[in-house]
N, C-alpha and C positions, 0 to 999 in steps of 0.2 A: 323408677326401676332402672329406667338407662344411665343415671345419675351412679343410684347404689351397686350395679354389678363393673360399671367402669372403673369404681372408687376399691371395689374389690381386685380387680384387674393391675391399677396402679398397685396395688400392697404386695397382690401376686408378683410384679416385677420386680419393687423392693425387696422385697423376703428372697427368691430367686439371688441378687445381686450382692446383698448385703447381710443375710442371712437374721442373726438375732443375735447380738453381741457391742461391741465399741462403738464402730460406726454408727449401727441404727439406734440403738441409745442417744446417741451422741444428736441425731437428727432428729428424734422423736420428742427430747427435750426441747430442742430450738426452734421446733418449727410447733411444741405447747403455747411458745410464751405469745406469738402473731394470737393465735386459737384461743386464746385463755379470754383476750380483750374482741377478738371477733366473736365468741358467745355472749358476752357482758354488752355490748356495741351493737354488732350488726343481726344477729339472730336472733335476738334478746330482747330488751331495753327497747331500743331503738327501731326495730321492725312493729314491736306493738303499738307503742308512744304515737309512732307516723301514721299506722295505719289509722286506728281510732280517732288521730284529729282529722287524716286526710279525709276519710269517710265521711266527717261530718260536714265538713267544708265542698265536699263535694254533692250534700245533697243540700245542704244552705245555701249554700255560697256563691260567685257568679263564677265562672269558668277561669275569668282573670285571677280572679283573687284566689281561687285554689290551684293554678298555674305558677302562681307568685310564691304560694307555699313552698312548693315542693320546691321550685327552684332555688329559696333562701334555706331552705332546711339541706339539699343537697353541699349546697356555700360554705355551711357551718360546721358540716361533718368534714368533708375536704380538710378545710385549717385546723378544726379542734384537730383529726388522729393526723394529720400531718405534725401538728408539734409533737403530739404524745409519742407517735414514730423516731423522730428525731432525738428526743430526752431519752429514750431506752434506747437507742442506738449508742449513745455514748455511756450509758449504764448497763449496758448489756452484758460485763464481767460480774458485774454486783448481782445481779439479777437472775444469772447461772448458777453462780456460784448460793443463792442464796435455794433459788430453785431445784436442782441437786447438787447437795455441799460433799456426797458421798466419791462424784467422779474425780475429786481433786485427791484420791486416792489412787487414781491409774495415770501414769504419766500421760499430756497432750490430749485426755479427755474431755476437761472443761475450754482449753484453748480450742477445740475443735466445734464445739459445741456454740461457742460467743462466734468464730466466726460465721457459722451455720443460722446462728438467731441473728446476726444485723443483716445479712443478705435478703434474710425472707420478711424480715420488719414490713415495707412495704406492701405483703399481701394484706395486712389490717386494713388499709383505706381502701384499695380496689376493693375489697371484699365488703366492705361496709357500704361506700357507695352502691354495689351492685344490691345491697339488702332494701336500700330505698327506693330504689329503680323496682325491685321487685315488687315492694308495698303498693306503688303505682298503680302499673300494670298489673297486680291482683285488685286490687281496689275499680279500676277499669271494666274486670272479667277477664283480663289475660292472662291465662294460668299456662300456657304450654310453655311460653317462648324461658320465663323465668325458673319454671321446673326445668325445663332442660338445658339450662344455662353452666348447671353445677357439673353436666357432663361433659361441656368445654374443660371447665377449670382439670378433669380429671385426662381428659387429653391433651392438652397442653402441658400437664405433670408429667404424664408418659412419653410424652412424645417428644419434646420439649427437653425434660430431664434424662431419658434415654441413650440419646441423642447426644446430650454434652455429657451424659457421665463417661461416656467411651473417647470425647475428643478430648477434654478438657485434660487428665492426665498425660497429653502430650506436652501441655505447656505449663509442667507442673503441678498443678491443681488437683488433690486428690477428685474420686471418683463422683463422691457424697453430693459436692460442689456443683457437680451439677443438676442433680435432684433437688437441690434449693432453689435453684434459677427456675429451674422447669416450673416449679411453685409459684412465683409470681408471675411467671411464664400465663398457666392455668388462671391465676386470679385476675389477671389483665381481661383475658377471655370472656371470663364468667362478665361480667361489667359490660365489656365492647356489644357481647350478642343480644343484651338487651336494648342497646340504645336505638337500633333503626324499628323494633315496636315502640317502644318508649313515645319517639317523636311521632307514629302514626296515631299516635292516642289525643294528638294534639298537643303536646307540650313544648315550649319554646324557653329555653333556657334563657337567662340572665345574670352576665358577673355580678350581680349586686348583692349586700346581704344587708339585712335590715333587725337590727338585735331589738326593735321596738314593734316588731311584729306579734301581736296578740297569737297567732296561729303557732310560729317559732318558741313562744314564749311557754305555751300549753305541751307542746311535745318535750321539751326540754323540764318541764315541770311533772312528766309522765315518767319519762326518763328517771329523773334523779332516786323517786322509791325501787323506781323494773331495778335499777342498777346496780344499789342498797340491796335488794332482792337476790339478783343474778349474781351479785360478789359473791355469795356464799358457795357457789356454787364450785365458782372457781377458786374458793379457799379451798374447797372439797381436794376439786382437782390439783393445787399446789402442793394439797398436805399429802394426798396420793403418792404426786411425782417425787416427794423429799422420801418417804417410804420405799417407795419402791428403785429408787438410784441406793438406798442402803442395802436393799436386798443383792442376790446372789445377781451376776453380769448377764445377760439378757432379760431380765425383768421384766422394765418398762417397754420391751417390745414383746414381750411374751404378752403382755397386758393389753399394748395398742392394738396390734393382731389380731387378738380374739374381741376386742371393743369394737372395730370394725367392722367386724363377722353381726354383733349385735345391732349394729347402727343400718343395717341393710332392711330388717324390720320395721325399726323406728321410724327409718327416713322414709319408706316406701308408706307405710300407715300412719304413723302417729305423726309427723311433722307435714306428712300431702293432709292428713285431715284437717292439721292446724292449722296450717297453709290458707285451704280451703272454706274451714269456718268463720275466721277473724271476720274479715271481711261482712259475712253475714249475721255475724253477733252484733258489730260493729254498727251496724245497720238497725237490728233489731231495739238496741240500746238507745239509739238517738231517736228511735220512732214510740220510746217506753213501752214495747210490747214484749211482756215478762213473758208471759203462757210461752210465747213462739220462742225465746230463748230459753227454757225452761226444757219444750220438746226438742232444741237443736241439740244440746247437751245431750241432753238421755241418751239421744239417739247414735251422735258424735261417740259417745262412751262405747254405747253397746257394740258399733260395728268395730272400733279400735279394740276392743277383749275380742270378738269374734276374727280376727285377721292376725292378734298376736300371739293369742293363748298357743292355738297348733302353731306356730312360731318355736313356741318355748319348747315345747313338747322336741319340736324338733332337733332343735338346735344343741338339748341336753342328752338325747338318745343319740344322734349322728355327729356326734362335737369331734371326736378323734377321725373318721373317715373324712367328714370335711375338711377339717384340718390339714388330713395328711394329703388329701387331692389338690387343695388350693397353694398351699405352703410348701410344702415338705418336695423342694427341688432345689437346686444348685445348694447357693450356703446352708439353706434350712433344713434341719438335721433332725431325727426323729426323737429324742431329747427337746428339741425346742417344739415340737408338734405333741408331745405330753405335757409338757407344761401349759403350752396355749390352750388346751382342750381344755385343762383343769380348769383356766380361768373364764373361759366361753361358759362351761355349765354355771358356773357361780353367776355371772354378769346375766346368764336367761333367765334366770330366777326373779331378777327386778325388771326383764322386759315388759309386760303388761303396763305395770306402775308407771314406768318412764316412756311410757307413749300415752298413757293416760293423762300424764301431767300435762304432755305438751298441748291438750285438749281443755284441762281445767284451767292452767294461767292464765290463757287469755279470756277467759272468761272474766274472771276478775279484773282482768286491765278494759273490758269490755263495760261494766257494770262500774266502773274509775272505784275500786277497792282493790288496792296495787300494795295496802301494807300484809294483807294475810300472804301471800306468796313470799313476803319477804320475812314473815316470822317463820313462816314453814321453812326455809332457805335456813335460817340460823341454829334451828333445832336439829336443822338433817346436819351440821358443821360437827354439834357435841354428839348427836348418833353416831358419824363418822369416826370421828379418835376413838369414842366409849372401844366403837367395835375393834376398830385394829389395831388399837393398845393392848386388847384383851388377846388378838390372835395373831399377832403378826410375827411372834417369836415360834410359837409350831406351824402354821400353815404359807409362811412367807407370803411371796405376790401373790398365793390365793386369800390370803387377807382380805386383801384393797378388795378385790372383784365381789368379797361376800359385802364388804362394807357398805359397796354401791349399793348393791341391790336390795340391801336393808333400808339404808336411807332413802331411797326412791318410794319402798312399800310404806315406810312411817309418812314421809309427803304426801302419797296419793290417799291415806286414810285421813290425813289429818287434813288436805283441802275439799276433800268429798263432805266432810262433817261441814265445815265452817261454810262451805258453795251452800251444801242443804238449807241453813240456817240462815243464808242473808238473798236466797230465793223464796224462803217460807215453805220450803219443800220443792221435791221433784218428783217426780212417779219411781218410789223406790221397787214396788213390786212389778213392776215392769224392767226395771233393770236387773232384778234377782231372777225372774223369768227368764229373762234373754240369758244370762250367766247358767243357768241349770242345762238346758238345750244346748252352748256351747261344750259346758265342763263332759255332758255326756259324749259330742263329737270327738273333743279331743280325747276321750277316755279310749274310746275307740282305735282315734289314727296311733296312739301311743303304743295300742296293743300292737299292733299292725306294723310299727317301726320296729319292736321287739322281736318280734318274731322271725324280722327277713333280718335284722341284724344278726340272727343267730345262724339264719340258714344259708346267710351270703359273707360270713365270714372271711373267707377264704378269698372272696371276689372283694369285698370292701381293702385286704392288704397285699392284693396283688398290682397288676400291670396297673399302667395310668388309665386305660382301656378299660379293664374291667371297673374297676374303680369309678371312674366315670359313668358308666353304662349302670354299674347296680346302682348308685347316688341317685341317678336322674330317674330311672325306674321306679324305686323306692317312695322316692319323693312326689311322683306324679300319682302314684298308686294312693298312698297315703293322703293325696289332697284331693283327689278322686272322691273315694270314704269320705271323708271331713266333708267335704261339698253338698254328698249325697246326702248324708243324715242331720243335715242342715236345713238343707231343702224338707226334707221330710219331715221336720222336725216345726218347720215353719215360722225361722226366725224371719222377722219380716224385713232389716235394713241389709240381711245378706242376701237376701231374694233382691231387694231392689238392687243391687248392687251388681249380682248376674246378671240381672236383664240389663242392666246400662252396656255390659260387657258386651252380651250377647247383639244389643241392639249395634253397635258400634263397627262390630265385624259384618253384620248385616249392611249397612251402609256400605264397607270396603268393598 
């Protein structure tokens, strides 16, 4: 949560600074191409790959020998994206250009853009190493220090970037330039604050690497299909960004804006659960005990639909107020807070799905059946074009945002099928139970968002103040209801999930 509202905070300063136009176009592209290979690498691939051998090796293995791992796999990731860094640093014109060929339409839009992408190149490896350090220490049982790791990386952006966007135009340097630094700035961070847990876990580094390491050998053979899989992904994302740089000039930040508004969700639910479960699937899998991987899922599912559905609800009834409270100051213009709203509601539409995935994947990389996410990956590629070939001449960048959220719903039905079928089943009527008692909650809080939208009008487009004040109110009100009829209702992993809450403040 401190992660996702600082990450919020950093887009707030952007947007404020740079508004929605050249520049941040221009940034949002450069600082895709680091992102494209850190989802594919470090979030991806390679988080699942380490965790599943590290897990094993850690409950086989002697303490050396899965010490030795991690240290050779840490070795390996270093020099592999240190070169891959270096080769798109001098291809980083090709690679812009080929990423969005539409800016070479606006004079010094793609030249600004390549110098922006080789500056933050660098964030890949920090960023990647810090995913393996994380695997550790979740693998360990230390879940705080690398949750909150990600909220360095966003104050080091802000603060960092901030900072040199106001000095750096003394010495020439546009403004932008230094929101890129800030960037590796934050990626340096995220990495640095895990390493003094890291080495409390007992780990002892070693320059060595050993390419004949059985343990090396299996991660990197995990890797190769997650990769295969996760390219698709970022085909997605590449065909998006070429899209949306042809569309009308603030596009691709109308689009990253409201993407970020959704990833607050995601990252707080669906990627803390996925965070959370690997580990214990991972576990489950090397001990062959299906039944207990069989009820972690179920269970994993139901509370990700019950934390994201009123998510959706809300995010698609209050899209323009939040918008206009978060954004809509200095450059950012109420034109740009109509646009971004439009594509926030489309992008909530595929929320559930894409916090759900991030729950089903690893399962499969869990159970080492790593090619279904990679054929589900290639069919969400031709869903993608089918859709925004079909719509992207009448509904522009709200194209892309409907295309996500289709491709997401076809992944999440097409891995639910194929998980079903290579577990020999799951408790479906328990998870259709659990979904009935949610859809009614949220049936509820949606009435309820309806109605004060209607009666707070006037306060949702006024001062910052009101605005603020009815958002928070609304919003508390609204999870209030949802809470209550929940409990009432006796969904049982939302119950355990207050009381851990409840139990927690009790200790403070």
């Amino acid at each position: 949560m401190c992660s996702r509202v600082l990450g919020l905070v950093r887009e707030q300063v952007f947007a404020g600074l740079f508004g929605a136009g050249f520049v941040s176009d221009a940034f949002a592209v450069a600082f895709r191409i680091p992102n494209l290979l850190r989802d594919l690498f470090a979030e991806g691939a390679l988080s699942a790959a380490f965790v599943t051998v590290f897990s094993a090796y850690d409950k086989q293995r002697t303490q050396e020998e899965t010490w030795q791992l991690a240290a050779n796999v840490l070795n390996f990731i270093l020099i592999l994206l240190s070169i891959v860094t270096l080769l798109m640093f001098f291809f980083a014109g090709e690679i812009v250009s080929l990423l969005a060929p539409g800016f070479s339409l606006i004079n010094g839009k793609t030249e600004l853009t390549v110098k922006l992408t080789r500056i933050m190149l660098p964030f890949l490896v920090f960023i990647s190493l810090s995913a393996v350090v994380m695997g550790i220490l979740n693998t360990k049982g230390r879940f705080f220090i690398p949750a909150i790791a990600s909220s360095f990386f966003n104050l080091g952006s802000i603060i960092g970037g901030t900072t040199l966007a106001y000095v750096l135009p003394r010495y020439g340097q546009p403004a932008i330039v230094g929101m890129a630094i800030g960037t590796l700035i934050g990626g340096f961070l995220q990495l640095a604050i895990q390493i003094p847990t890291l080495y409390k876990t007992g780990f002892h580094y070693a320059p060595v690497i050993r390419f004949t390491d059985p343990g090396l050998r299996r991660v990197i053979g995990l890797m190769i299909p997650a990769i295969v899989g996760l390219s698709a992904s970022q085909i997605i994302l590449f065909i998006n960004t070429n899209f949306a740089a042809s569309c009308a000039e603030g596009s691709v930040s109308w689009l990253l804006y409201a993407f970020r508004l959704v990833q607050l969700p995601i990252g707080v639910f669906g990627v803390a659960l996925s965070i959370a479960m690997l580990p214990v699937l991972a576990k489950q899998a090397a001990e062959k005990d299906i039944a207990a991987m069989k009820d972690t899922i179920v269970s994993s599912l139901t509370l990700v639909l019950a934390l994201t559905l009123p998510a959706t609800a809300g995010l698609i009834i209050l899209s323009q107020p939040i918008i206009r409270l978060i954004f809509q100051h200095g450059a950012f213009t109420s034109t740009a807070t109509l646009a971004t709203a439009d594509a926030l509601c489309l992008y909530a539409i595929g929320l559930f799905a894409y916090s759900a995935n991030k729950i089903l994947v690893p399962a499969f990389y869990a159970l080492d059946k790593t090619k279904y996410p990679v054929i589900a990956s290639f069919l969400a590629i031709i869903t993608n074009i089918v859709i925004i070939q079909l719509t992207i001449d009448t509904y522009q960048h709200r194209a892309i945002a409907l295309s996500v959220s289709c491709t997401m719903l076809i992944n999440f039905l097409f891995l639910m099928i194929v998980l079903y079928r290579k577990l020999q089943g799951y408790s479906l009527t328990y998870l259709v139970k659990g979904c009935m008692k949610i859809s009614i909650a949220t049936i509820a809080l949606s009435g309820l968002l309806l109605v004060s939208r209607y009666l707070l009008a006037s306060w949702f487009t006024g001062t910052i103040g009101q605005q603020a004040v009815s958002l928070f109110l609304v919003i508390l009100c609204a999870a209030v209801l949802y809470t209550v009829i929940l409990d009432k209702l006796g969904l049982v992993e939302f119950n355990i999930l207050t009381e851990k809450v409840k139990t927690r403040f009790k200790k403070k």
